[in-house]
N, C-alpha and C positions, 0 to 999 in steps of 0.2 A: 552589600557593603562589608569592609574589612570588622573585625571586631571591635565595639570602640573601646575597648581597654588597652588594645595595643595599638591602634591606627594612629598614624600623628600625620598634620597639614603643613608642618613645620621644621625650620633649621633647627640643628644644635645651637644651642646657644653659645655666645660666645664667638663666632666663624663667622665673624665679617668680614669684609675685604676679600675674600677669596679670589686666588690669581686668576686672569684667565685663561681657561687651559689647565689647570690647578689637572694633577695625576687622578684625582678622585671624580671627576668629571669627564664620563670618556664620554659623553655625548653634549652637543650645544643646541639644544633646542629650539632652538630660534626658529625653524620650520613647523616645530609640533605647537608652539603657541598660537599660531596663527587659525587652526582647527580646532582648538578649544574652545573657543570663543563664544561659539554659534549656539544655537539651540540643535542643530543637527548632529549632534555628538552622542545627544541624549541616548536615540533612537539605537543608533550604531554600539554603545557598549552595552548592548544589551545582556541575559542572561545564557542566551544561547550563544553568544560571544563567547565570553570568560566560562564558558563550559566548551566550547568548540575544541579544546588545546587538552582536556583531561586525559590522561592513558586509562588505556583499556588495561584493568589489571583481573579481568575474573575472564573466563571462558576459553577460547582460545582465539586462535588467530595461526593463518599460514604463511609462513617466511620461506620465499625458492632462497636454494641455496643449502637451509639445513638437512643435513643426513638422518637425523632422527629426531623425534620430538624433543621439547625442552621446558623442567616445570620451572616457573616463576613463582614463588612462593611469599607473601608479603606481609609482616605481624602486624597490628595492628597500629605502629609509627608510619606504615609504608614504606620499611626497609626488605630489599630482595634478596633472597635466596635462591640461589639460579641453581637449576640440574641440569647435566647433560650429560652423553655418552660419550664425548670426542672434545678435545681440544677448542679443533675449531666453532664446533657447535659450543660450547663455553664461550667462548669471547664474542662469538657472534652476537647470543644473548647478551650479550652484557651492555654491548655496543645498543642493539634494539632498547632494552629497559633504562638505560643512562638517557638517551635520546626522548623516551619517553616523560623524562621526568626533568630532565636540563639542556634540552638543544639550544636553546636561545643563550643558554650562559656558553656552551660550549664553542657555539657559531662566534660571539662576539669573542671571548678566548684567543681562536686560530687569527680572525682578522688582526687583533692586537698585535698575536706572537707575529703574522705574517708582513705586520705595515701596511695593514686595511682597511685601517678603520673608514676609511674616508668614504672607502664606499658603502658602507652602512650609515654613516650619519654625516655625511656631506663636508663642506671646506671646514670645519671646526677644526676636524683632525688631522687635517696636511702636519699640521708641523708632528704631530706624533709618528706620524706615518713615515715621515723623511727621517726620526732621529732612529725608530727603528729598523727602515730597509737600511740605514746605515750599518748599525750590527748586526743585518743579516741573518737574524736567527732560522726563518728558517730554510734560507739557503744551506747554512750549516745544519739542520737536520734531514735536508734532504739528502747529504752527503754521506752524512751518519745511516739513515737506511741504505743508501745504494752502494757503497763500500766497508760498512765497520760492522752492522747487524747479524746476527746469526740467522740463519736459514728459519729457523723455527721461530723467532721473533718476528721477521718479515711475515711470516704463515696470523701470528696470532695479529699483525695488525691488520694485514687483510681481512681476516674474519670481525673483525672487529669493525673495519669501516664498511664492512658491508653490513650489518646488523643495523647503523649507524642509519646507512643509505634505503635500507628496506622498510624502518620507520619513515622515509621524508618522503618513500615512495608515494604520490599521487595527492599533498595536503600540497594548499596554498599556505600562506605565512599564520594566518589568522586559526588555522587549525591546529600550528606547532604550539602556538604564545602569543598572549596577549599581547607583549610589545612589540611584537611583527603588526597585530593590529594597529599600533600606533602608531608605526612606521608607514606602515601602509597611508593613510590619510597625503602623507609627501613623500612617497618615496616608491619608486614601482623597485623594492632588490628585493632578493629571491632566493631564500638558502640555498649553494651551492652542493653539492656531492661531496661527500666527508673522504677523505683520502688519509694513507697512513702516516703521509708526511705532517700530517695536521693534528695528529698524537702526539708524535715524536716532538714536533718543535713546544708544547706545553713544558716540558724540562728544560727548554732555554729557559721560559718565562720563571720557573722556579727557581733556576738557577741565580737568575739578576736578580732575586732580592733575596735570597742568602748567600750571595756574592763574596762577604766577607767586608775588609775595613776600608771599600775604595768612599765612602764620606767620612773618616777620619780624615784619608789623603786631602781631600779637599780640607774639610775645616783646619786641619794644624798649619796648613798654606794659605789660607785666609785671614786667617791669627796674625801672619808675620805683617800686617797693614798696621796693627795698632799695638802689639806684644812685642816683647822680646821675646830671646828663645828661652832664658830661664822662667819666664813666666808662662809661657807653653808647655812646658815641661812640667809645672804646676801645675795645669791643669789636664794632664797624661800620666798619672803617679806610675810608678811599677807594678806590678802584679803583688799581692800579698800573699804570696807561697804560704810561707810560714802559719797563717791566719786562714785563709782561705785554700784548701788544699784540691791540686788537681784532679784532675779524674783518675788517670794511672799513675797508683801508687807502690806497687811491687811485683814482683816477682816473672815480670812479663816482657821488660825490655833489656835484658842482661845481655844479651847480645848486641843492643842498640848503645848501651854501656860502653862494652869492648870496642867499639867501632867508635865511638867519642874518645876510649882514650889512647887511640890508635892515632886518629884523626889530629888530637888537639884543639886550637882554637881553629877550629872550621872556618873555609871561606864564606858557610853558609850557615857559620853559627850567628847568635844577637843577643843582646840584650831583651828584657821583655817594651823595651819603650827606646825611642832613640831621641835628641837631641835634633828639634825645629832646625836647625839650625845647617840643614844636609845640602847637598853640592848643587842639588835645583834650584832650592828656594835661593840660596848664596848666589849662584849665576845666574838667576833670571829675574830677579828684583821682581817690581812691582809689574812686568808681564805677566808673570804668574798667579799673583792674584786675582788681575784683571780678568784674563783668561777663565782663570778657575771661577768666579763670579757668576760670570756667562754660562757657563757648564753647566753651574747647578740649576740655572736656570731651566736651561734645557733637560737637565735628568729630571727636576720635578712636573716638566709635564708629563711624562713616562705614566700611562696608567699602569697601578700598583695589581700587577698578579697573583701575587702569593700574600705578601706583607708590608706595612710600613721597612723601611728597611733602616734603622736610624739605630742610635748606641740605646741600648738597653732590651732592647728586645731579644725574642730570645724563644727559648724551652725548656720544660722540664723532662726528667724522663731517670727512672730507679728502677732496677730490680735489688730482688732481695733473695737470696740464697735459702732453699729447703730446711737448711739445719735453725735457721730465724723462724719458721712461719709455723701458724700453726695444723698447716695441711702435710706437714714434712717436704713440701716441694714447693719450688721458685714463683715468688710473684715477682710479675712488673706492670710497671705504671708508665705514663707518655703523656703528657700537654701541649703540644708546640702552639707557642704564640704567636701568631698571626692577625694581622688588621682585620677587623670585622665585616663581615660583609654578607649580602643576603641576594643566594643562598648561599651557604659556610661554602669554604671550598672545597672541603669534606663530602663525599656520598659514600654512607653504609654502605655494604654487599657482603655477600658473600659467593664464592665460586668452587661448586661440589660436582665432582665426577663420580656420579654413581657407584661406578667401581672404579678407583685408583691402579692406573696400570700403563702401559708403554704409551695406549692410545689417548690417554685419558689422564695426566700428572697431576691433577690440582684437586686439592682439598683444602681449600685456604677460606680467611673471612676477615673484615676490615676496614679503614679506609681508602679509598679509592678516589683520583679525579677523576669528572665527570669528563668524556673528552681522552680517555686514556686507558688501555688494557689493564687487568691484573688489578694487585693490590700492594697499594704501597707501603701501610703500618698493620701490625693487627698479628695474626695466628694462622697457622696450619694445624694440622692435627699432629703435628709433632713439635713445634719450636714456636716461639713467638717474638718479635723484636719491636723497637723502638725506636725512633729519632730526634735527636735535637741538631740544629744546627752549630757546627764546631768552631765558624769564624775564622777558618784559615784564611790567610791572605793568597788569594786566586788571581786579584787584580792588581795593575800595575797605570796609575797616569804615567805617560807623558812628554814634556814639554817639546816640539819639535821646531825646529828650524828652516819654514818655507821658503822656496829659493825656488823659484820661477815655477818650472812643474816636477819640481822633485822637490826634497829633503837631503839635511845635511849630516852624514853619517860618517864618522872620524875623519874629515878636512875631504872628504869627497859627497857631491850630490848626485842621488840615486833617483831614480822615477819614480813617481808614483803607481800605481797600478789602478783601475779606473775602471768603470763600469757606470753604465746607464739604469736610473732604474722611476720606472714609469709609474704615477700615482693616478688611478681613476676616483673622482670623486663625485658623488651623488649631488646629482642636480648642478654640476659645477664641469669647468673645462679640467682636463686630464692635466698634471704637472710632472715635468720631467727634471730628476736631478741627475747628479756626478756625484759617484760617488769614489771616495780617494783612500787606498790603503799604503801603510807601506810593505818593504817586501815579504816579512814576514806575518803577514796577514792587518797588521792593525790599523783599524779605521780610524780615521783625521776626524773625530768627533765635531772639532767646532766650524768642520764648514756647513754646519746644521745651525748657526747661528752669527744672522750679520755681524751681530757686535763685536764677535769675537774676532770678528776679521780685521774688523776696526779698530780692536783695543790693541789687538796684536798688531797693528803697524804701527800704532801710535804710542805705544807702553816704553816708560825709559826704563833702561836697563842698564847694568854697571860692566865695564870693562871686561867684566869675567867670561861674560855669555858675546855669541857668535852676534855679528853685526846684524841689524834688523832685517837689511834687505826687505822682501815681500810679507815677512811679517811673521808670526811665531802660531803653532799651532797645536791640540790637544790629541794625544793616539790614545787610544787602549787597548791595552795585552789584559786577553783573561783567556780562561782558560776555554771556557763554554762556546767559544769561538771558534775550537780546534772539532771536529768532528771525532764521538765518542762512544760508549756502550752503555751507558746507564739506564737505555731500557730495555737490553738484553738482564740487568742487574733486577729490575724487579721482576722479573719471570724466576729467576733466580733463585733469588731469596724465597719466592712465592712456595716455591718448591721443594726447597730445601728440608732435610730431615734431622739435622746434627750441625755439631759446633765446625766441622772439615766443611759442609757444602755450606753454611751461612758463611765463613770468612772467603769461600771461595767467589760467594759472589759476592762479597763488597770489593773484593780489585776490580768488578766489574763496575762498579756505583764511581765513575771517576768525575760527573758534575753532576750537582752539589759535592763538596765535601759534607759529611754528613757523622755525626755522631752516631755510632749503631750500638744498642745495647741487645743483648740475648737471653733467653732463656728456653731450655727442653724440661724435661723432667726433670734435672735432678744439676744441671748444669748451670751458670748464668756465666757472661762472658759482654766485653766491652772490644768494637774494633771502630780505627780510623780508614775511613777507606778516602782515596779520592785521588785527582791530578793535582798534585803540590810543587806548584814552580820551587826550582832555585835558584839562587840570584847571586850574581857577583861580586865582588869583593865591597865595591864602593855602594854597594846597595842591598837597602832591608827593605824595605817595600813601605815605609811609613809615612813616604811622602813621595809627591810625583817626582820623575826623574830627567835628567836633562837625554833627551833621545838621541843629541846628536853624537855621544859617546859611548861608546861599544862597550866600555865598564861595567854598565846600568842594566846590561841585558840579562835575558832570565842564561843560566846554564843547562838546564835543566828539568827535571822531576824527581822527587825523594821516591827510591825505589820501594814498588807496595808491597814487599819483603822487610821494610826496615820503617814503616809506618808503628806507630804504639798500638797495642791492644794488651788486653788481660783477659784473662779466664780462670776461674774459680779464687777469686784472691782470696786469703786468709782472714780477713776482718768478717766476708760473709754479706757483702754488698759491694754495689756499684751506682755511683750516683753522674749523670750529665748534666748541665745547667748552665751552657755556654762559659764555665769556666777554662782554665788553663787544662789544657787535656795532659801537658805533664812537666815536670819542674823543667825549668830551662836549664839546670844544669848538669841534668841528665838525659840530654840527649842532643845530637850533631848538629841536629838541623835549626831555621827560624822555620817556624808553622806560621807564627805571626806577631807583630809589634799590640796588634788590639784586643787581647780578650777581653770577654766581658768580667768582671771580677768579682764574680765567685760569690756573692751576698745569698741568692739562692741556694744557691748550691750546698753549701756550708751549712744552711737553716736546712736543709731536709738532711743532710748528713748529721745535722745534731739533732731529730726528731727521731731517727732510724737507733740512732748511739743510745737516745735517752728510752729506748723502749726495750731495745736487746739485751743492756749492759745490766739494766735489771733481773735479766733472766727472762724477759718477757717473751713472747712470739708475734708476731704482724699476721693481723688478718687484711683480709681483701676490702674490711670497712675502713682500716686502719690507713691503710693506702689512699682510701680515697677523701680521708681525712686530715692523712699529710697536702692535697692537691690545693685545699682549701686555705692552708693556712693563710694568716691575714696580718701579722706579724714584721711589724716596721723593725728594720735592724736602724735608719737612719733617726726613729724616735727613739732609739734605746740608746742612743750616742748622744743625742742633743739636749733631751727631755730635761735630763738631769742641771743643766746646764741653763737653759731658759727658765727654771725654777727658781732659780737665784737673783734671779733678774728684779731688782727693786723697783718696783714702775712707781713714782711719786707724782703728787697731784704736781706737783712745781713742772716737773716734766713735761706736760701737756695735758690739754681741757678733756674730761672724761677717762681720766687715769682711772676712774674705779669700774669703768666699764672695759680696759684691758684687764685689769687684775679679775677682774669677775670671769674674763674668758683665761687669763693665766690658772687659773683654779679646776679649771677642768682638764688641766695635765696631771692633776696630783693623784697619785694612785691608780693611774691612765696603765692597763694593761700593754702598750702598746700596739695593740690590736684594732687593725681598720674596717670594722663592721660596717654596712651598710647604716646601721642606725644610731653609730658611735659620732657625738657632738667635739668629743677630743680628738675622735679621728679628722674629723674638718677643721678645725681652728689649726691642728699641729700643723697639715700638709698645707694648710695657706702660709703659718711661716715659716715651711720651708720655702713655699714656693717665694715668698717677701725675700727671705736673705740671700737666694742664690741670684734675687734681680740686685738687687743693692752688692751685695758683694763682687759678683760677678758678671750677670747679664749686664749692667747700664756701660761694663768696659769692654765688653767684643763688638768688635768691627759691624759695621751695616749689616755686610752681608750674611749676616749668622743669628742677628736679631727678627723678631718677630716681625713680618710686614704691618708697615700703619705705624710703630711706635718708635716716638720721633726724642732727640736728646739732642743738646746743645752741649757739643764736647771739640776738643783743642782740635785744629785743624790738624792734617797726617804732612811730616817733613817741616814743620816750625821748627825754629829754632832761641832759644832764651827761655827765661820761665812760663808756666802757664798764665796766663790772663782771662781774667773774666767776662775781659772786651772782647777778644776776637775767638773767640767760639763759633761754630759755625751750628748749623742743625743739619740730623744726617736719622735719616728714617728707614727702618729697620726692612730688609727686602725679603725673607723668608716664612713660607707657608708657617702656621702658629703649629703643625705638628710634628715638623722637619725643625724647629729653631734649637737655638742653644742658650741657656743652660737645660737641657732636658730634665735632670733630676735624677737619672738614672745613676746607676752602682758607680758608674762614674766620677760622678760629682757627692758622693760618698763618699769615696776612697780619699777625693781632694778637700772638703771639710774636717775629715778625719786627720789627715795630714798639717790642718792649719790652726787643729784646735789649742795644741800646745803652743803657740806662736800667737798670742791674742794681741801682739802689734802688728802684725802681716799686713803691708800694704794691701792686702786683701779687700782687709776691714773699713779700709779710707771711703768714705763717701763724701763728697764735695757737694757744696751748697746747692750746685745746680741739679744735681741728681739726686736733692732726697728732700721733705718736706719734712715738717721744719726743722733747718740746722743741718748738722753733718756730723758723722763719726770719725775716729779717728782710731778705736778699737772693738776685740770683737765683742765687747760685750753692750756697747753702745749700738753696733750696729742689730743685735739681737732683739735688743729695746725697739730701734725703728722697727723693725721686722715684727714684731710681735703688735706693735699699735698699727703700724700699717694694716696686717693680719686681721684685727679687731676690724679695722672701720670696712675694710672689703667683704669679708662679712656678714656685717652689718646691713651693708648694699645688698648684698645678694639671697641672702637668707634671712633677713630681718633681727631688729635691734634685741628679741628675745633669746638668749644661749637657749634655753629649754626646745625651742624649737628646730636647732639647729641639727643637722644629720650627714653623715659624710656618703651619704648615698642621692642627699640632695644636688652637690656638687656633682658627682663621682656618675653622669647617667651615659648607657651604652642606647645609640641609637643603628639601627637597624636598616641598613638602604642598598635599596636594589643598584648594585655597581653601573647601570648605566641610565634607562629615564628615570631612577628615584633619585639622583643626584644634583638636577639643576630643573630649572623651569617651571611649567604653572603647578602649583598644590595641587587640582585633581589628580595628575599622575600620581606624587608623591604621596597622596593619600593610597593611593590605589595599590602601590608598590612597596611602601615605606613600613617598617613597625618599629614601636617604641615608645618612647622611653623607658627603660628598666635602671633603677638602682641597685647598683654595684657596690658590694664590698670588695676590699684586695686594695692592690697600688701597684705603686713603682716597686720590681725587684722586689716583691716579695712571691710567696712560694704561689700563691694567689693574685697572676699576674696580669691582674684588670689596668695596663700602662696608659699613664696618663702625661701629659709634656706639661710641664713645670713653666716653661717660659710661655703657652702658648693657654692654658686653663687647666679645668680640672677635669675636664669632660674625658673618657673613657677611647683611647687609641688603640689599643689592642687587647686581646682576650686570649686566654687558653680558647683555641679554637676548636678543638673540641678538649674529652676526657677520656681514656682509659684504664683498667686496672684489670690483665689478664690473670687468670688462676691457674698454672699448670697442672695442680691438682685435679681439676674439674673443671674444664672448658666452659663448660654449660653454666660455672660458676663465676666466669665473668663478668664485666660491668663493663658498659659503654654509654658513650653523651655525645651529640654535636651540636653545634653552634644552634642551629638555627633547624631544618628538615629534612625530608628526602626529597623534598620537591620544590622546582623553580617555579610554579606557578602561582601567582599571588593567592588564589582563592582558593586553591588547595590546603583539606584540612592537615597535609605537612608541610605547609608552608615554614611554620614558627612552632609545631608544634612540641618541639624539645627544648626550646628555650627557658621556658618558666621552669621548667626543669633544671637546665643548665646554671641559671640564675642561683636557684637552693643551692646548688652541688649536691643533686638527686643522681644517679644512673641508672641506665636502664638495663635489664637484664638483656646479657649476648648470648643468643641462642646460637647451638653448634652443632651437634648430635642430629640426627635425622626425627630423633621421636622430642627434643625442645621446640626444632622447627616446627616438625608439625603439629605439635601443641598448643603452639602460638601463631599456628596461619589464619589471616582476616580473612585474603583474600587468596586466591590459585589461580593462575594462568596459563596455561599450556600453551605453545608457539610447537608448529604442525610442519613439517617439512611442504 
């Protein structure tokens, strides 16, 4: 059995209602329960079972194919160190030891990217399968290999999937993974043969969830059902340049300068925010809502590949310049946050060519997906880089105008372009769809869903927009759609020696847009690499667009000559944090209407400021003491402020049991410890005011599903009335909702504190217990007794016992049978609960959803801090192991690690590694 310190039988708490089909749920069990049942199960998971699946990591082993031996070397986490003489012999292995330790994550992977689930876990997944053979992904990667890849990238995936294939050679299911065993029980499928197209299309998957602000597009067009536009606008503040400063700050766009003021007001310059109030939403009324409604519907069943994909989330990632440290040469650090999941989507490795030479380029070490050549984050022996996601706007809704079997494109209709595409599903009859693009590639997303078919014949519209005829329907322009290079880009980088061949390959890195930070010895350097539409006059990209006008269309690409970057800047650092990568009025292009703003980013720029300006030097503990910090910017705005707050007995019954919790803000570090009683009381009223202030006023489809409010019906006219209220219950997964809490809704508090009349502040009888407010300091008070008695509920009527690690707990679940169905799996698969310290938008980014609980969405998924002084003197952490296999002692076992903010020593050198080898493997031609 699993450990019981970490084994759980059980949900999060909190995640009731769950949709069905919910993204986190890529399998429906319904088959596998019926097998549990029995006594005959007993027998079947036996211990020869859950050993059947372990890799062989000591002795050797012969693989046809390879040219010469290759040692697999593995520390005592069971992270691999692979040797070889040859290229191909490199990836081959990598391919064999990835497969040994995560084939079952990587099989279910390809099926996702491919629109397959179905036939691994039967009719559950049709509709995922339909929304993504829609986008096609990996049609478009097989495109991407058979005309855009270089020769030698096609070379390393072939080796790669053959390593892949020489592992599956001659096991049944039950020898790869234990959840093939479970599958097995219903289900005769059968790992198929790993092919290169089935790497390649993994960078679509990454792609769509750092896509950029295409659920801004939706939410600020679902807003217009119950907001105006200046009250969307409100809550979309501007970028705080001033306050929150970009990432490129000198000396590196002077030319991008000249070319702004050559240019002028650019067709394809913006504001940092635009005005609800754009020519789609204007011409297509409440179709667009309705439409978008259904959409989101459909995107949240989408199983989640990379990350939650919602505002706040994000990455960290700093270097710091030699003349700062105290080794005389460049540290950098990397976190990127991503949804949790088990196992991380991170696998160690490292890839060493014996001798480095023509036959032989790679000396690299890192993170790596499971499922994918090379190395994506991490060191070579000469450079090392970083990434955070940049939030360019990649994606475009919209709105089209169906008309028999075409679309309406400047007063003329065009055809659609069509294709058949066949879904086989386990234990079920095979289903065939249509599917519709228009002629520039973009797929008719909502014919993936009835309603939307529906809505859009049936949706009124005003005068401005094209007559309904057959009804109105959803496209999407993204970029990852176009077939690309960005796995020619990690071999690239992988091999790179200097700051010339790292920028050379990031014009190679064209999806994701990706924040790249660097450092060599003695250099550190920031570049934007990526496919960056531009867009025409009557359009920024912050809301979908009406399609049937040629205005709206992209023009373009920002040329990867005139993209921002810097190198060696003057201050002596470089910080990323999903802020503004550079003032908006310094430079021609829009990147985008949504960054994140900057609260991170700013708190480790002023950690780095307050330790240099002293005179001081940054070490490599130092670094990794910045990763941790814990540091509420949104308590250090508020605190002061709820302090004042008079709670009297007249006010309400057990007034001295809120002041007895108001007391525990006073001289509150603002620091969210795991075992800080302040840190939970704070972050429950924030999470109280932003429901009263804000959540109880946005529209259905943006509240949490299940929670229901009795508000004015949409298109009344005369005053509001108490009588005719309707009830209208909230539709949105509780980790996708809004008000999230994130820097977001920071910047919008921030903005409303000097205005303490702001209808903001207004709560009405029906939406608040007892009474209603009518300023912000009244609604403060609610929020703070609310705060109290929730609480109370949840953590008991004693403060002394209270801990904001009780709320704040990360659970641990196998992405496919540890997510639904009977507790033996979920025992068997599942670990957890762990107490978190960190929040929302601090540097210590354990994200939590404000509208939806306190429980733990996303993590720094893993940790780094490279030393360019001393390789060997680096530090690494990941989420969770090196191994997908439940009973594998790497299953978890970095986590309690991770937890601390321990890391672990990154062996590099030939005499660290084998220092630190457990265990050696030889693989034998």
């Amino acid at each position: 059995m699993p450990p019981n310190t970490t084994a759980t039988t059980g949900d999060k708490p909190g995640k009731s209602g769950r949709k069905k089909g919910r993204k986190a749920r890529l399998v429906v069990l319904v088959l596998v329960l019926a097998i549990i049942g029995g006594v005959a199960y007993g027998a079947y998971w036996s211990i020869s079972t859950v050993r059947a699946s372990f890799p062989q990591t000591k002795g050797s082993i012969t693989l046809d194919g390879l040219s010469g031996p290759v040692d697999v070397k593995r520390d005592g986490y069971g992270i691999p160190q692979i040797y070889a003489s040859s290229d191909e012999d490199l990836f081959m292995a990598q391919g064999y030891v990835q497969a040994q330790d995560r084939f079952y994550e990587m099989d279910v992977r390809r099926h996702m990217t491919s629109g397959r689930l179905s036939e691994m876990f039967g009719k559950g997944q049709v509709k995922n399968d339909e929304f993504l053979r829609t986008l096609g992904w990996d049609r478009v990667a097989k495109k991407e290999y058979d005309t855009k890849l270089s020769a030698s990238t096609k070379k390393y995936l072939q080796a790669y999937a053959k390593g892949v294939n020489a592992y599956l050679q001659g096991k049944g299911g039950k020898d790869i993974s234990l959840e093939y065993a479970a599958l097995g029980f219903t289900n005769d499928y059968k790992p198929a043969q790993w092919t290169p197209v089935d790497s390649v299309s993994w960078l679509k998957a990454m792609a769509w969830d750092l896509r950029g602000n295409m659920q801004d597009e939706i939410d600020r067009a679902l807003m217009t059902s119950r907001l105006g536009p200046q009250q969307i606008d409100d809550l979309y503040p501007d970028y705080p340049y001033s306050r929150n400063k970009a990432i490129v700050q000198e000396g590196q766009y002077n030319a991008l300068t000249k070319t702004f003021e050559q240019n002028g007001s650019s067709s394809t310059s913006g504001s940092s925010t635009s005005s609800a109030t754009g020519a789609s939403t204007s011409s297509a009324g409440s179709a667009l809502t309705s439409q978008l409604s259904g959409l989101y519907k459909v995107l949240d069943n989408v199983p989640t590949a990379v990350g939650v994909n919602g505002q706040g989330i994000g990455s960290n990632s700093w270097v710091v310049a030699g003349s700062h440290t105290i080794t005389g040469h460049p540290l950098l650090a990397n976190d990127p946050h991503l949804s949790a999941s088990l196992p991380s989507v991170w696998y160690q490795m490292g890839l060493h060519c014996r001798t480095v030479s023509s036959k032989c380029q790679y000396d690299v070490t890192g993170y790596t997906f499971a499922g994918m050549p090379g190395v994506v984050i991490g060191h070579n022996q000469n450079i090392a880089w970083g990434m955070t996601n940049s939030g360019v706007d990649v994606t475009d809704l919209y709105l089209e105008k169906v008309s028999g079997d075409g679309y309406l494109y400047d007063g003329t209709v065009r055809p659609f372009k069509t294709r058949e595409e066949t879904i086989k599903v386990a234990g079920g009859k095979s289903k065939t769809i249509v599917v519709r693009q228009t002629a520039d590639g973009m797929p008719l997303l909502s014919d993936r869903d009835d309603e939307l078919v529906t809505v859009g014949k049936k949706a009124a519209v005003n005068t401005a927009a094209p007559d309904r005829g057959d009804g109105y329907g959803i496209a999407l322009r993204w970029t990852a759609l176009d077939p690309g290079t960005a796995m020619d880009a990690v071999f690239a980088m992988d091999r790179a020696s200097n700051w010339s061949d790292f920028r050379s390959a990031a014009t190679l890195f064209d999806v994701p847009s990706q924040n790249l930070v660097y450092a060599d010895k003695t250099n550190i350097g920031y570049t934007l690499p990526g496919k960056i539409p531009t867009r025409a006059k009557k359009d920024d990209g912050s809301i979908p667009a009406p399609g049937w006008d040629s205005g709206y269309k992209w023009t373009g690409y920002i040329p990867q000559d005139e993209l921002p970057y810097e190198y060696n800047p003057q201050r002596g650092y470089i910080v990323t944090a999903n802020q503004a990568v550079i003032d908006k009025d310094k430079y021609p292009y829009t990147l985008t209407t949504d960054w994140g703003y900057g609260t991170r980013s700013q708190r480790i720029t002023d950690l780095i400021e307050s330790k240099i300006k002293g005179g001081g030097k940054m070490s490599t503990d130092d670094m990794r003491q910045m990763q941790l910090d814990n540091s509420s910017e949104i308590a250090r705005l508020l605190v002061p402020a709820l302090l004042k707050i008079d709670i009297k007995d007249k006010d309400t019954s057990g007034a001295k049991a809120v002041r007895e919790a108001q007391e525990l803000l006073e001289g509150w570090d603002y620091t969210q410890d795991a075992d800080s009683a302040a840190a939970a009381y704070f972050n429950s009223v924030w999470r109280n005011i932003l429901k009263l202030a804000f959540g109880n006023k946005l529209p259905k489809e943006l509240r949490v599903e299940g929670q229901c409010l009795w508000v004015d019906p949409i298109n009344t006219t005369g005053p509001a009335d108490e009588t005719n209220k309707v009830r209208e219950c909230g539709q949105r997964d509780a980790d996708q909702a809004q008000p999230d809490g994130g820097d977001r809704w920071f910047e919008v508090v921030r903005g409303l504190m000097d205005n303490p009349k702001s209808d903001w502040w207004s709560t009405p009888k029906s939406l608040t217990r007892p009474g209603a407010s009518d300023n912000r300091d009244d609604l403060f008070k609610r929020a703070m007794i609310d705060a109290r008695w929730e609480l109370t509920a949840k953590l008991g009527k004693d403060i002394d016992t209270w801990s904001w690690g009780r709320l704040h707990r990360l659970f641990l679940k196998n992405q496919t049978l540890g997510t639904d169905g009977p507790g033996f799996l979920k025992y068997v698969l599942n670990r957890g609960p762990w107490k978190l310290s960190g929040g929302e938008a601090t540097v210590n980014a354990t994200g939590w959803n404000a509208a939806g609980g306190y429980g733990v969405v996303w993590v720094p998924s893993m940790r780094m801090v490279v030393n360019l002084g001393d390789l060997d003197k680096s530090k690494w952490i990941n989420l969770t192991g090196a191994s997908g296999h439940a009973y594998s002692a790497h299953y978890t076992d970095q986590t309690s690690k991770w937890v601390k903010g321990e890391l672990l020593d990154w062996n590099f050198s030939d005499k660290a590694v084998d220092k630190n080898t457990s265990d050696a493997l030889v693989l034998k031609p």
